[in-house]
C-alpha positions in Angstrom: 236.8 -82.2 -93.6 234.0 -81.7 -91.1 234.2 -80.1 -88.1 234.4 -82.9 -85.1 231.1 -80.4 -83.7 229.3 -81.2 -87.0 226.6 -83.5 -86.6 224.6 -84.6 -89.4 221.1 -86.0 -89.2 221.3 -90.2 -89.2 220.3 -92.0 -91.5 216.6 -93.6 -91.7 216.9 -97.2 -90.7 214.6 -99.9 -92.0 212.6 -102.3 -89.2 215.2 -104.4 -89.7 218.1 -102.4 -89.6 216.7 -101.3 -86.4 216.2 -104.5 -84.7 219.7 -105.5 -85.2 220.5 -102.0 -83.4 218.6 -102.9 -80.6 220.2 -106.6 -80.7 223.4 -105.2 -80.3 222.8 -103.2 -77.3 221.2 -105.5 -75.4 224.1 -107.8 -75.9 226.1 -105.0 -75.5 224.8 -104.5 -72.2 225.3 -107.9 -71.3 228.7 -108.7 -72.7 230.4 -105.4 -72.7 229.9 -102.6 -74.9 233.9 -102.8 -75.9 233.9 -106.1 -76.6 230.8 -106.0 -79.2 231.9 -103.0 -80.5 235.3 -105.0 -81.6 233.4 -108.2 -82.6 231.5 -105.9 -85.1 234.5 -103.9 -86.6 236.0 -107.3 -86.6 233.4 -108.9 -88.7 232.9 -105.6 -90.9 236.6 -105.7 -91.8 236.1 -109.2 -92.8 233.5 -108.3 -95.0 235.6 -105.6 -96.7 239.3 -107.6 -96.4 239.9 -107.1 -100.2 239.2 -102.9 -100.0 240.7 -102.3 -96.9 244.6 -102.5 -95.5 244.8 -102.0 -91.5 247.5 -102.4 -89.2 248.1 -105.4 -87.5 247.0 -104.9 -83.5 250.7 -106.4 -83.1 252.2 -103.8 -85.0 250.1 -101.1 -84.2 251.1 -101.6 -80.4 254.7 -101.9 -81.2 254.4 -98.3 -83.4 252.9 -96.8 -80.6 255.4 -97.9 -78.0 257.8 -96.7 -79.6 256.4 -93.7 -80.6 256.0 -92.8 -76.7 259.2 -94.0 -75.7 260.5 -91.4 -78.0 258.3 -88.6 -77.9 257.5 -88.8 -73.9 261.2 -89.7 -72.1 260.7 -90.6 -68.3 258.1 -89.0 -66.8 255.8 -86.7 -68.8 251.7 -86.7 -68.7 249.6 -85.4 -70.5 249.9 -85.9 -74.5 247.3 -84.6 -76.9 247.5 -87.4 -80.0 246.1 -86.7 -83.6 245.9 -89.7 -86.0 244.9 -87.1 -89.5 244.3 -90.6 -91.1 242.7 -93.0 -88.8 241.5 -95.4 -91.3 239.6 -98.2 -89.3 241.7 -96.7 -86.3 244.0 -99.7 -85.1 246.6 -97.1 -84.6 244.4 -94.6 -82.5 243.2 -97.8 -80.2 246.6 -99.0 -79.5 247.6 -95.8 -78.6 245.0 -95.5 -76.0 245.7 -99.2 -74.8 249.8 -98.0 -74.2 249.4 -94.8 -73.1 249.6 -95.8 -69.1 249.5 -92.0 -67.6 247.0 -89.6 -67.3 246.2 -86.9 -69.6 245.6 -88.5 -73.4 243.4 -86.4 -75.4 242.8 -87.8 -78.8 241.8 -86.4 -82.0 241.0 -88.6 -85.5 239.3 -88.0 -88.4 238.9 -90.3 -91.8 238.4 -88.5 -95.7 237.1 -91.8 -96.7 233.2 -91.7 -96.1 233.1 -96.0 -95.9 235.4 -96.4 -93.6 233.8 -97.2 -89.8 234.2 -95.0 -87.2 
């Protein structure tokens, strides 16, 4: 596992490649860097549907809640969360979308070098 510091030198892309980079961030810029950033994990999960098992975004939000109903009581902030398998991350993001108070740090990482991140 690599450190989250580590940074490794990216990857040569071809013109094309690089178009479609700079495609994205203008719509990106335009319609919202979140939403493009989903669009694209959407349509790369759809791509990979047959290698790949995520957790529904219903059932990812439901874990979570309960989760934090558990783990936080009435009135705690702060909450340091660390997903050791994040997968395509569904978990992690609806974490981030319950967690209401202030204070969430969070940590991922992913073994598996194809999945996104």
């Amino acid at each position: 596992m690599r450190s989250p510091r580590a940074r490794t030198a990216p990857p040569e892309l071809s013109a094309r490649a690089r178009d479609l980079v700079a495609e994205a961030a203008r719509v990106g810029r335009k319609e919202g860097p979140r939403e493009v950033f989903e669009f694209l994990l959407q349509r790369w999960l759809e791509t990979h549907v047959r290698q790949l098992s995520t957790t529904p975004p219903q059932l990812a939000a439901l874990m979570v809640r309960i989760a934090l109903a558990g783990r936080l009581g009435p009135a705690q902030d702060g909450l340091t969360l660390l997903d050791p398998a994040c997968g395509t991350g569904h978990l992690t993001a609806a974490a981030v979308q319950e967690y209401d108070r202030p204070g969430l740090e969070v940590l991922a990482c992913e073994r598996d070098p194809d999945s996104p991140r």
